[in-house]
C-alpha positions in Angstrom: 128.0 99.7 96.9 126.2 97.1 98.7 127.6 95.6 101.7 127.3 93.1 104.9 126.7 95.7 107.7 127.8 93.4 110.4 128.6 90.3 112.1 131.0 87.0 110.7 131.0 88.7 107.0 131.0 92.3 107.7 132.0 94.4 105.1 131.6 91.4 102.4 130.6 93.1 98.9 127.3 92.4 97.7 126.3 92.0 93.7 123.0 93.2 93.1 121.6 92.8 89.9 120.6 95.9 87.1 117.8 97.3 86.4 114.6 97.8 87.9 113.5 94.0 88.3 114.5 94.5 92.3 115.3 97.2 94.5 118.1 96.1 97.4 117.1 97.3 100.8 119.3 100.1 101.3 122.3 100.0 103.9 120.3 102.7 106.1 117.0 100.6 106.1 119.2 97.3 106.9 120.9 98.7 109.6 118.0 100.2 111.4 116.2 97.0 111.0 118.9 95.0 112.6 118.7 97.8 115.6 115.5 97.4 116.3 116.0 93.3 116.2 118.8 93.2 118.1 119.7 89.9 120.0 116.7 88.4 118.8 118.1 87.9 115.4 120.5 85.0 117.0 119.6 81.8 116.7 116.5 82.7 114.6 114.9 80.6 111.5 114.7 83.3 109.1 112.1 83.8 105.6 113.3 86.1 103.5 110.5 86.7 100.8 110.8 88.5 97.6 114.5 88.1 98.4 116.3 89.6 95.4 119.8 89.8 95.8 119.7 88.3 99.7 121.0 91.2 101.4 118.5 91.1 104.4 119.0 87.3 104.8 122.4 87.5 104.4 122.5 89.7 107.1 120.5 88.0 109.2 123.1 85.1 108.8 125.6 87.4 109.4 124.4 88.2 112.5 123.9 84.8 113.4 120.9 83.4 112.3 121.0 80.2 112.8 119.5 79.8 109.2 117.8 81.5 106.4 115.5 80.7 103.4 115.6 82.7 100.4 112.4 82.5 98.1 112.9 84.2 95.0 112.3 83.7 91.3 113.9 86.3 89.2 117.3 84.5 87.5 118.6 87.8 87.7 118.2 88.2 91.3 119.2 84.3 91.5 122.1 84.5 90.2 123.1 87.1 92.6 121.7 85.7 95.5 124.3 82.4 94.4 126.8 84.4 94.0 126.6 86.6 97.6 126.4 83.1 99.6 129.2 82.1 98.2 131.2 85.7 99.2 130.2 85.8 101.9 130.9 82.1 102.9 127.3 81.7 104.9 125.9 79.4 101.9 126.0 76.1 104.6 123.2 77.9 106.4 121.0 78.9 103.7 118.7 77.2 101.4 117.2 78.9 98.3 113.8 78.8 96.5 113.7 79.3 93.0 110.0 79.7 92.6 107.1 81.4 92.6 106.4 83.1 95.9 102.7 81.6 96.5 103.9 78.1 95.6 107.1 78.1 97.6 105.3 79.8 100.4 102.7 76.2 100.0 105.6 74.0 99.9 106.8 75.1 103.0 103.8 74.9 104.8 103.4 71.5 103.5 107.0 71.0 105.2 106.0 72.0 108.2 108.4 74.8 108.2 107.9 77.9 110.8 110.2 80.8 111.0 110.9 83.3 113.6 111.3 85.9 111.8 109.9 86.7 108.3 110.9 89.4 106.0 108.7 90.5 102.9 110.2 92.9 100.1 107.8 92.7 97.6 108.1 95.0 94.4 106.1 98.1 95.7 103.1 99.2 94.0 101.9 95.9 92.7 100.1 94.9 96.2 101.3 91.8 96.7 101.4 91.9 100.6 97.8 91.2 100.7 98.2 87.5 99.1 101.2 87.1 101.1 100.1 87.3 104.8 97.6 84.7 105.0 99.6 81.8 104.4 102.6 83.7 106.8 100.0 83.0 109.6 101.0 79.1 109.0 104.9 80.1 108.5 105.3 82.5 111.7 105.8 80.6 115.4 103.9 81.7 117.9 106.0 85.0 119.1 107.5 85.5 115.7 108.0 89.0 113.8 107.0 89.5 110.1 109.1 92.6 108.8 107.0 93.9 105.6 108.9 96.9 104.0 106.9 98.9 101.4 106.9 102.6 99.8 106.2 105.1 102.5 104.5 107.6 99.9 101.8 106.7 97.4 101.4 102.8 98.7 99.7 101.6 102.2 100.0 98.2 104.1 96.9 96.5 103.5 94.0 95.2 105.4 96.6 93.1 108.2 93.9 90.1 108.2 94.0 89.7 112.1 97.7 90.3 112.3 98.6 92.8 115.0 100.5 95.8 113.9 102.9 96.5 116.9 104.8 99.5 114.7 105.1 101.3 111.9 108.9 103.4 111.0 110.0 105.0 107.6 113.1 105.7 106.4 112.9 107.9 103.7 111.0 106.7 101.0 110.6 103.4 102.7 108.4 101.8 105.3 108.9 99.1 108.0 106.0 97.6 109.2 106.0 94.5 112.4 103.5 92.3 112.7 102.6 89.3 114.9 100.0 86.5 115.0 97.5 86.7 117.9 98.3 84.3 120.2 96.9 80.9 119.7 96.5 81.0 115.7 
């Protein structure tokens, strides 16, 4: 069952939806992510990308965020995502994308939006990071984290296009991997 690890809506049920359309960030990978995080995590503009059902955002609001963006196109995953902000009462914090990653990832560059933190779940074996991190560079303040979680076996982070790698962690069949811009791009 998938649940709000901690924070204002700890222990708040998740919905996920069936299938094999998305894959929720496990509880184990969540956790350790919000470990590593730590304090940073308050107070943060968050991007959650590929968001499926929310759970990473949501727990990033959670744990006080001081808000989060949800891109994600799948009605499935949508309708979940709807239906988790509304559980978990952090929906006055959040605003949701219903589009196309690469176009809603334009939009809010042409808002001028930056984030300090962004998190990339993309469906694995499909190598969609690669189109991803390029426009993040215009997304990410200066001292901001990209989180990009992918397979650990079988599937490889690509080419970080002049992002800098500061660490890599798996957790069983699934990798972690943080990235920052250089410094004045």
């Amino acid at each position: 069952m998938l649940r709000i690890i901690a924070g204002e809506a700890k222990g708040r049920v998740l919905s996920a939806p069936r299938g094999r359309s998305t894959r929720p960030t496990t509880a184990r990978v969540r956790e350790a992510l919000f470990n590593i995080l730590g304090p940073r995590v308050i107070e943060a503009d968050f991007l959650d990308v590929f968001a499926g059902s929310g759970a990473v955002g949501l727990e990033a609001l959670s744990r006080g965020a001081r808000r989060a963006v949800f891109i994600e196109n799948d009605k499935q995953a949508l309708r979940c995502l709807q239906a988790n902000l509304q559980n978990t009462g952090l929906g006055d914090r959040a605003e949701i994308w219903r589009s196309e990653v690469m176009s809603a990832l334009a939009a809010l560059i042409g808002r001028g939006e930056s984030f300090d933190l962004i998190y990339v779940d993309p469906p694995y074996g499909k190598n969609l990071v690669s189109f991803v991190l390029p426009k993040l560079k215009l997304l990410s303040k200066p001292g901001g984290l990209v989180i990009v979680e992918v397979a650990a076996k079988g599937e490889f982070l690509p080419e970080t296009g002049g992002w800098n790698q500061i660490k890599r962690y798996v957790y069983g069949s699934t990798a972690l991997y943080f990235l920052t811009r250089p410094e004045g791009r």
